[in-house]
N, CA and C atoms as a LAMMPS dump frame, in Angstrom:
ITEM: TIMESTEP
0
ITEM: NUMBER OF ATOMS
285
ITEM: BOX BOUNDS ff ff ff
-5.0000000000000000e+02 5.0000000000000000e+02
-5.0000000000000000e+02 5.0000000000000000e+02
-5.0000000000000000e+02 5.0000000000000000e+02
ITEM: ATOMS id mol type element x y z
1 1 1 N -220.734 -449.748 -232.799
2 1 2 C -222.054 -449.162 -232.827
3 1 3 C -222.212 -448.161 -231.67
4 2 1 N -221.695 -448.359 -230.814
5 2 2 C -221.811 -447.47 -229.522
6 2 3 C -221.297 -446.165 -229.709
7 3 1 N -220.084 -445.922 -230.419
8 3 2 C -219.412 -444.711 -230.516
9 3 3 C -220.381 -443.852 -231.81
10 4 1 N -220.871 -444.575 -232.833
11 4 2 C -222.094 -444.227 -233.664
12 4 3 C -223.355 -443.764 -232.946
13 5 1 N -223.628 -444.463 -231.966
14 5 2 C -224.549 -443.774 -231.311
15 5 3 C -224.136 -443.148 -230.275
16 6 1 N -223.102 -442.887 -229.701
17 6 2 C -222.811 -441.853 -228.744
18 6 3 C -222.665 -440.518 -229.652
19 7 1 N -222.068 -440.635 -230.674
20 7 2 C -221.874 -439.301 -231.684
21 7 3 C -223.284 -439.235 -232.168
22 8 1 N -224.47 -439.791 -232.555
23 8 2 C -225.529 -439.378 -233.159
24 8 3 C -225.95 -438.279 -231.914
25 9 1 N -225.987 -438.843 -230.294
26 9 2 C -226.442 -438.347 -229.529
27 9 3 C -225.999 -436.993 -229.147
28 10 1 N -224.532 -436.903 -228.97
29 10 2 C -223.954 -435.665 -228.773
30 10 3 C -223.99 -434.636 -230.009
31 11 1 N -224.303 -435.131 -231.188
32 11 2 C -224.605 -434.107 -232.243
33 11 3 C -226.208 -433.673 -232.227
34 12 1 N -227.414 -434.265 -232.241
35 12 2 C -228.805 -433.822 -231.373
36 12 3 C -228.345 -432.973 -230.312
37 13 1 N -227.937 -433.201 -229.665
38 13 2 C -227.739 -432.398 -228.292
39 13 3 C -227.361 -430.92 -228.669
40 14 1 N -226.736 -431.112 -229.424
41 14 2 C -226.482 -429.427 -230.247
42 14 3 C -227.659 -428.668 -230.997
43 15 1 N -228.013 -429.281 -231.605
44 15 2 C -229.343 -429.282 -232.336
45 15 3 C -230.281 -428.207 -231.598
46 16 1 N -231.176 -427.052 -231.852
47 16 2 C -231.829 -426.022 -231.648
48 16 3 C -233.046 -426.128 -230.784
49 17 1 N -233.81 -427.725 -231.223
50 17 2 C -235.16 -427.736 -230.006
51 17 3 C -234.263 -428.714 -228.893
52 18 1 N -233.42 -428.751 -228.872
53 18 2 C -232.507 -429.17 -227.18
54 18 3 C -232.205 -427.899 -226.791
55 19 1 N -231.669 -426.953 -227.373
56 19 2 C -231.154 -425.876 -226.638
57 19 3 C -232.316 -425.344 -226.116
58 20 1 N -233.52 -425.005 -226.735
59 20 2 C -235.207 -424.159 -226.365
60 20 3 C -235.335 -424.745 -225.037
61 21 1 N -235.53 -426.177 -225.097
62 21 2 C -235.811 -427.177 -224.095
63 21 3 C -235.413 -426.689 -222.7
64 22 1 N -233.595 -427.028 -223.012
65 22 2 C -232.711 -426.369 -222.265
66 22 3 C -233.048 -424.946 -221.173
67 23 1 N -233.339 -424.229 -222.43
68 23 2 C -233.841 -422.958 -221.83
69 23 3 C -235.217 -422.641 -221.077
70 24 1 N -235.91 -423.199 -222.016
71 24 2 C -237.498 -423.236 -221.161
72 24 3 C -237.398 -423.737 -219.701
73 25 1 N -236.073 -424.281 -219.232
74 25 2 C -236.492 -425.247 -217.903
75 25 3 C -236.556 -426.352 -217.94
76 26 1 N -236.901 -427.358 -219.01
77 26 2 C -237.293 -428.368 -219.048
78 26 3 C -236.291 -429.544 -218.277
79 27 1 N -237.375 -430.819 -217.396
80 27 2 C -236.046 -431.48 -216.947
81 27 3 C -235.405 -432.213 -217.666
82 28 1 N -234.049 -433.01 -217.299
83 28 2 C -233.439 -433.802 -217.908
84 28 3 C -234.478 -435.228 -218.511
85 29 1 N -235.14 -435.457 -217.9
86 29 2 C -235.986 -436.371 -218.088
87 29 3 C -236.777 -436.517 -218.841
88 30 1 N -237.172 -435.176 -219.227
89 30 2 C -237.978 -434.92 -220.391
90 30 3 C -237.236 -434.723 -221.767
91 31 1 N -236.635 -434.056 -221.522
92 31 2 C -235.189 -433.839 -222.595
93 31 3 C -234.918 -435.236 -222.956
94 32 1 N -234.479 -436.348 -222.297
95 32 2 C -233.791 -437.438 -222.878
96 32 3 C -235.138 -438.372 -223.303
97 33 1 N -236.585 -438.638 -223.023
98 33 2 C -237.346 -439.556 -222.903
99 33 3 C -238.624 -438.673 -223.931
100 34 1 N -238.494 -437.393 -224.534
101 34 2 C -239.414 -436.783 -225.202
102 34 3 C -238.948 -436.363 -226.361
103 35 1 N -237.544 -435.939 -226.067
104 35 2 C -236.957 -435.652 -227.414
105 35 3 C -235.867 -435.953 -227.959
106 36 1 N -234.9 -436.535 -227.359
107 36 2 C -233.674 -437.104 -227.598
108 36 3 C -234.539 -438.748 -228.128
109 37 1 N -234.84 -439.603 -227.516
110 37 2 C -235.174 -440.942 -227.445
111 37 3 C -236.039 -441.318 -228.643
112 38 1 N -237.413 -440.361 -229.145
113 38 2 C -237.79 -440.565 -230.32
114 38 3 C -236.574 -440.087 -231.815
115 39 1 N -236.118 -439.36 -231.371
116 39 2 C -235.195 -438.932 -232.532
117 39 3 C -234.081 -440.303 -233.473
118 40 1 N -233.578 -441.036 -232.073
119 40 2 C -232.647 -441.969 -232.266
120 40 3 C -233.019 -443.712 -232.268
121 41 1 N -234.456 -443.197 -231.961
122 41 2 C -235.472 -444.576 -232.276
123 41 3 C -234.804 -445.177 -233.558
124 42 1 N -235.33 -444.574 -234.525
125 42 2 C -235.057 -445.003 -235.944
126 42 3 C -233.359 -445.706 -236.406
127 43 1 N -232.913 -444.571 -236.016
128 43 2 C -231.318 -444.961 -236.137
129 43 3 C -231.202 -446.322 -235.413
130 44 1 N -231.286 -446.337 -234.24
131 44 2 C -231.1 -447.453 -233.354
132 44 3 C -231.52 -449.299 -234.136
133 45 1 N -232.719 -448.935 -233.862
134 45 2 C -233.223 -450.308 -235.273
135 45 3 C -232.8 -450.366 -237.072
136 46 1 N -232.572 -449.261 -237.189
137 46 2 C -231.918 -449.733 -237.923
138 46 3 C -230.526 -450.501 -237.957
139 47 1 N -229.788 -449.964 -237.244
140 47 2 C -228.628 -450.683 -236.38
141 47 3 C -228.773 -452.012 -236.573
142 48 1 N -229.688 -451.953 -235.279
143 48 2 C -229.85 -453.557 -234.903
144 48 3 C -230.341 -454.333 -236.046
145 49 1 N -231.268 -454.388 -236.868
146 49 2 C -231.873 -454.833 -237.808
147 49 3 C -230.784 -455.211 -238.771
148 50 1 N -229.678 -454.145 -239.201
149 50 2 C -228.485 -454.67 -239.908
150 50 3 C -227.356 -455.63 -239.101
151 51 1 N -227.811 -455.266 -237.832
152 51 2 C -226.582 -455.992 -237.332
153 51 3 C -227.2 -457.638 -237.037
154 52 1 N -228.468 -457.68 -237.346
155 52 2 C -228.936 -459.406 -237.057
156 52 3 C -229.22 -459.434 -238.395
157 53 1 N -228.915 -458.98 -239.133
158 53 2 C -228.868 -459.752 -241.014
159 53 3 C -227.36 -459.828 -240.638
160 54 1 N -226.592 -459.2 -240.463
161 54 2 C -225.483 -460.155 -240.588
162 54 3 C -224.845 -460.621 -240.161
163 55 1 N -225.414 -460.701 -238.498
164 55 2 C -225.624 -462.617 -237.864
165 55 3 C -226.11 -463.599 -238.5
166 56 1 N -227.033 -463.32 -239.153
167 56 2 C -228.006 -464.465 -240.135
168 56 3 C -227.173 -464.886 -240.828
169 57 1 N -226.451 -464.172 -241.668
170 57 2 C -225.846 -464.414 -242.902
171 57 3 C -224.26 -465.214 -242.607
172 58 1 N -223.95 -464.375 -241.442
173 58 2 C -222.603 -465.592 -240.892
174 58 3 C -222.873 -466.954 -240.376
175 59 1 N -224.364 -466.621 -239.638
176 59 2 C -224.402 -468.07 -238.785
177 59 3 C -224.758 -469.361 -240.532
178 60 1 N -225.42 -469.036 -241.961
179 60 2 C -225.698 -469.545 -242.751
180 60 3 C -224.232 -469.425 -243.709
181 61 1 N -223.509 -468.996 -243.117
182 61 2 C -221.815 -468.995 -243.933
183 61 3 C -221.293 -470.254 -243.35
184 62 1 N -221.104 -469.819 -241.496
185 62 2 C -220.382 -471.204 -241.068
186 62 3 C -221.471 -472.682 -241.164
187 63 1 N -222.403 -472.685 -241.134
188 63 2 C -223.069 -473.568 -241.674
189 63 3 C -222.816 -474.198 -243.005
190 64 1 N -223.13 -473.697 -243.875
191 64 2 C -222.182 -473.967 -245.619
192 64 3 C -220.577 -474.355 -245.428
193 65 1 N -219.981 -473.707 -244.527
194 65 2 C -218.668 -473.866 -244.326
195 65 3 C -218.235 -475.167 -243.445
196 66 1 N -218.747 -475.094 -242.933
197 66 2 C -218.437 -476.502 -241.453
198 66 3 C -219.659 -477.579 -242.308
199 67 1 N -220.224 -477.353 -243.183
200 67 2 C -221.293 -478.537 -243.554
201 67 3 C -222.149 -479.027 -242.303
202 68 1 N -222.681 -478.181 -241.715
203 68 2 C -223.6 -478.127 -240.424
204 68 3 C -225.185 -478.025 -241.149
205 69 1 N -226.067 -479.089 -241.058
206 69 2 C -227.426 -478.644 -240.981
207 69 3 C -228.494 -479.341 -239.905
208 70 1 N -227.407 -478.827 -238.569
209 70 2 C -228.611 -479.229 -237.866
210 70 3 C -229.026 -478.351 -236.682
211 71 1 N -228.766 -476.859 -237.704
212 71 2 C -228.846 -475.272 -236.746
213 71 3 C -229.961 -474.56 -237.279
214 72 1 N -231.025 -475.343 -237.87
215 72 2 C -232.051 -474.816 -238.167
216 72 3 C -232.838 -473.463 -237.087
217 73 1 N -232.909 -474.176 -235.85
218 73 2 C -233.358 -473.722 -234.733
219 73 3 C -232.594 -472.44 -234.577
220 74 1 N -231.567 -471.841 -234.93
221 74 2 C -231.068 -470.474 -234.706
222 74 3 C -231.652 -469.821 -236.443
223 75 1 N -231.346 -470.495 -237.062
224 75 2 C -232.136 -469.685 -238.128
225 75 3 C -233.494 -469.031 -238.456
226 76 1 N -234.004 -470.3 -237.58
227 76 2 C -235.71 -469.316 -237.454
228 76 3 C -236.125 -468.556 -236.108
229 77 1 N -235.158 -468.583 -235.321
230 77 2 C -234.932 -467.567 -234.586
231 77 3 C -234.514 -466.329 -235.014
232 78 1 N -233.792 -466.536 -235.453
233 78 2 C -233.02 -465.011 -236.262
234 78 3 C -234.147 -465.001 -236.995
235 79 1 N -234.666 -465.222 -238.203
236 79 2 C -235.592 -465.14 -238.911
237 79 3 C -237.273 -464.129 -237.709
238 80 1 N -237.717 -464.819 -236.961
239 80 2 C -238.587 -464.435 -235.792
240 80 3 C -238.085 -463.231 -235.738
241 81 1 N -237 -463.016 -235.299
242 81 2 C -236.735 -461.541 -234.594
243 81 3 C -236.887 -460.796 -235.928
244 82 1 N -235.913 -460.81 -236.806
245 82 2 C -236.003 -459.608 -238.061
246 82 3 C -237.263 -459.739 -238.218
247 83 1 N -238.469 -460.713 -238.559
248 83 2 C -239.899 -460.075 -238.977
249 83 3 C -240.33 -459.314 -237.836
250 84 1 N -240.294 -459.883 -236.565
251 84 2 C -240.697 -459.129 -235.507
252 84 3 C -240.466 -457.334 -235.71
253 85 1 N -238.761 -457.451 -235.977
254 85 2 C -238.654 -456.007 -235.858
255 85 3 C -238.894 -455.065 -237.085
256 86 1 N -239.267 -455.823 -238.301
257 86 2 C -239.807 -455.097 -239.355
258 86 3 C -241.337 -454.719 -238.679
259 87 1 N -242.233 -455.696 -238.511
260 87 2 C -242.977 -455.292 -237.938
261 87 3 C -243.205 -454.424 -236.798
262 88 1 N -242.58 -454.239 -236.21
263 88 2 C -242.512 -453.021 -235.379
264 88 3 C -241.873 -451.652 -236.086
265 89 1 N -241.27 -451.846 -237.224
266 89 2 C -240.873 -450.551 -237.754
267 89 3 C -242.191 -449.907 -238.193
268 90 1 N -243.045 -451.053 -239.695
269 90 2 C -243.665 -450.544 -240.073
270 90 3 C -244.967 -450.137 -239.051
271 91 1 N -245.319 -450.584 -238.264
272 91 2 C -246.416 -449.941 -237.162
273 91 3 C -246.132 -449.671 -236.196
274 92 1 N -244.615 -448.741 -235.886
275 92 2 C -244.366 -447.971 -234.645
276 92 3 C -245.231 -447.114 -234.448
277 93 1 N -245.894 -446.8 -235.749
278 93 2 C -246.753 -445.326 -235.349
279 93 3 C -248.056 -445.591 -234.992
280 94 1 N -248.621 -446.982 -234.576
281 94 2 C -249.811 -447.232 -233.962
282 94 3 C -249.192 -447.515 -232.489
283 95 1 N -248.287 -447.733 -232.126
284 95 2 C -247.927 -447.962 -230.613
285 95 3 C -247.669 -446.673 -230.355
């Protein structure tokens, strides 16, 4: 995932309102926290969001597999977080 998001980042960076930015003066700070950072919001959770479904789905494999049911407690954890972060997808745009 890192090299996915190091390449999402270095390809934005090419991208036309970085170069303006660039040019206008603007600092690095603003550049990475105004316009780089909302851009890769989305990408990012989505990421993560796929990558804890399929934690979910392994930790409920070796469970079925090892005949384990007494890992409830990581399942509704995992469970917590993915609604959590759906919910934050669908109303990022009120925060």
């Amino acid at each position: 995932m890192t090299r996915a998001v190091r390449s999402h980042i270095l390809s934005l960076k090419e991208r036309d309102f970085i170069v303006i930015c660039r040019v206008m003066g603007m600092s690095n700070f603003h550049i990475i926290f105004k316009e780089l950072l909302p851009n890769i919001t989305s990408y990012l959770s989505i990421n993560f969001i796929m990558i804890m479904r399929g934690s979910f789905g392994a930790s409920v494999d070796i469970m079925l597999l090892f005949g384990l049911h007494d890992s409830t407690l990581n399942q509704v954890t995992l469970l917590r977080v993915i609604s959590f972060l759906i919910r934050l997808l669908i109303f990022s745009d009120a925060l």
